[in-house]
Each structure stands twice: as structure tokens, then as C-alpha cells.
C-alpha positions, 0 to 999 in steps of 0.5 A: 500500500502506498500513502495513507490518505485518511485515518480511517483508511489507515484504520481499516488497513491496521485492523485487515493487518491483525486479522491476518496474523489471527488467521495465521496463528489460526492456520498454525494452531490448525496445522499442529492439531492435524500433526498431532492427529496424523502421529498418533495415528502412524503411533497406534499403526505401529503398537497394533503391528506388534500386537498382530492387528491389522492395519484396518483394525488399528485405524478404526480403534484409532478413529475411537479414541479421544486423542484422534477426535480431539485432534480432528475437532481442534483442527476443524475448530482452528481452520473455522477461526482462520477462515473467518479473520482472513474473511474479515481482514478482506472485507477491511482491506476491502474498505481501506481500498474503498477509502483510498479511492473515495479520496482519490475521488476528491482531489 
């Protein structure tokens, strides 16, 4: 973005800015959420091969426990979050650009 030519245009773009990073932190937090999901799941693979329990089976007692549902449900949790700020940090980036023009308009 080039010169700020309006408080409230510079407002709008600030607050787009800190959306962002929101949404960030969000897709992050996402991101570790599924981490956690997919090396539990490789873990219990291998606990059950040892144990003789085929791959199928391991990955339904998997799909069961409260580490995989919570994984799964914090990584849908995070990715909602994420997609509402980067939502609403373009709805202000939308704004400021409104501004901008708005005042282009003028001079």
C-alpha cells in the first residue's frame, strides 16, 4: 500500500493487518492439531503391528479414541477461526481500498 490518505483508511488497513496474523496463528494452531492427529495415528499403526492387528483394525480403534477426535475437532475448530479473520481482514482491506479511492475521488 502506498500513502495513507485518511485515518480511517489507515484504520481499516491496521485492523485487515491483525486479522491476518489471527488467521495465521489460526492456520498454525490448525496445522499442529492435524500433526498431532496424523502421529498418533502412524503411533497406534505401529503398537497394533506388534500386537498382530491389522492395519484396518488399528485405524478404526484409532478413529475411537479421544486423542484422534480431539485432534480432528481442534483442527476443524482452528481452520473455522482462520477462515473467518482472513474473511474479515478482506472485507477491511476491502474498505481501506474503498477509502483510498473515495479520496482519490476528491482531489
Amino acid at each position: 500500500m502506498q500513502a495513507i490518505h485518511h485515518d480511517d483508511e489507515h484504520a481499516a488497513w491496521l485492523l485487515a493487518e491483525s486479522l491476518i496474523e489471527k488467521a495465521r496463528a489460526m492456520m498454525r494452531n490448525a496445522e499442529e492439531a492435524l500433526e498431532t492427529w496424523r502421529i498418533g495415528k502412524e503411533m497406534n499403526r505401529v503398537r497394533c503391528a506388534r500386537r498382530g492387528i491389522s492395519e484396518s483394525d488399528a485405524e478404526i480403534r484409532w478413529s475411537e479414541t479421544a486423542q484422534a477426535k480431539n485432534a480432528l475437532t481442534d483442527n476443524s475448530f482452528h481452520v473455522s477461526l482462520a477462515t473467518m479473520y482472513y474473511g474479515a481482514a478482506a472485507a477491511h482491506y476491502s474498505r481501506a481500498q474503498y477509502l483510498r479511492s473515495r479520496g482519490e475521488a476528491r482531489v
